[in-house]
C-alpha angles and dihedrals in degrees: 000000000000126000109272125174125201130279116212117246154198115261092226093050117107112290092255109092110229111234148193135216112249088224092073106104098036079061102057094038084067093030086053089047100052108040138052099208087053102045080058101038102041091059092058095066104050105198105350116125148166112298131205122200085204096231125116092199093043090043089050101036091055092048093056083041091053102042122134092348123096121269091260099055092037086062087042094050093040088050095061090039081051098060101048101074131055094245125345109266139104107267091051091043091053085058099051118100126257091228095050096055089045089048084052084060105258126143112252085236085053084052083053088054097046099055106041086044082059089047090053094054094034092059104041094249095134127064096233091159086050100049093085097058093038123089120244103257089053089055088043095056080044100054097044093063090078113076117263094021118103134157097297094058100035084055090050086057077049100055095021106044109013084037092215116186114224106037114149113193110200098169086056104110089211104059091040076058104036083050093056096046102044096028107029096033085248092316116142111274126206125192100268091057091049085056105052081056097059102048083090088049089058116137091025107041094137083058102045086045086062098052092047082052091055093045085067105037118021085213111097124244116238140151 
């Protein structure tokens, strides 16, 4: 995994410290350098950075919360998950009733995800020591094994846990959207557009992906 330091919290915030990637301002110095979006969208946000929870559960759990819903009522919908459980991990969340996660708000295919996410993690079959020495592609065929996790969420564990670098997530519907309104004036964008763009983002895509995502929604991404 990649190099975080602390954030400074709250004492009454939940017990996980949120954390950074020290690679962050050397990021955005290149990032600065190469692109003109960048060189006018970095500067809004002062200090704020990428954050990581430091939980792969967690990580995984919100991203499966937060599918195919906006990033506010992904929090709001992750606020009421959170407090059903006695702590968030998979053994708690395999105890929890089906009702009750309905009655939070969740699909009851998001209910489906959830708990077989929490099976995969309850029972070893993930190489959770291993994810730090092992490339992206061979976590991703890892992670969509489990039900309700393709390419986009296993790409967020990627940018929001592991804290990978250069992650570019074309099936994200924000940076498809944040391309074409800083890049192509509001014009449709394919892939391939999306790509040629970040050719200048190489080797910090998943940095530059954060600060398209801000460009769209002042409140921060985060799983």
């Amino acid at each position: 995994m990649a190099a975080i330091k602390k954030i400074a919290v709250d004492a009454a915030a939940p017990p996980l410290a949120l954390a950074t990637p020290d690679y962050w301002a050397e990021a955005c110095r290149h990032l600065v350098k190469k692109d003109r979006v960048m060189k006018r969208l970095i500067p809004q946000f002062g200090d704020a950075a990428l954050q990581t929870h430091g939980d792969a559960f967690v990580t995984l759990a919100r991203s499966i919360v937060g599918q195919q819903i906006s990033v506010k009522a992904a929090q709001t919908l992750w606020e009421r998950f959170v407090a059903l459980p006695r702590t968030m991990k998979p053994a708690s969340v395999l105890k929890l009733k089906i009702d009750d996660m309905r009655a939070a708000g969740l699909s009851a295919r998001k209910v489906d995800y959830l708990v077989d996410l929490a099976i995969h993690f309850e029972s070893g079959k993930l190489h959770v020591k291993d994810w730090a020495a092992m490339d992206d592609e061979a976590i991703i065929a890892e992670l969509v094994a489990i039900r309700g996790i393709g390419r986009w969420t296993a790409e967020m564990f990627l940018i929001f846990y592991l804290m990978r670098p250069n992650v570019l997530p074309l099936d994200d519907p924000g940076l498809i959207a944040g391309i074409s309104h800083n890049y192509f004036s509001g014009d449709p964008v394919s892939r391939s557009d999306a790509r040629e763009v970040a050719e200048a983002w190489k080797p910090w895509c998943s940095v530059a992906t954060w600060y398209i995502w801000r460009s769209l929604d002042p409140l921060p991404v985060a799983y």
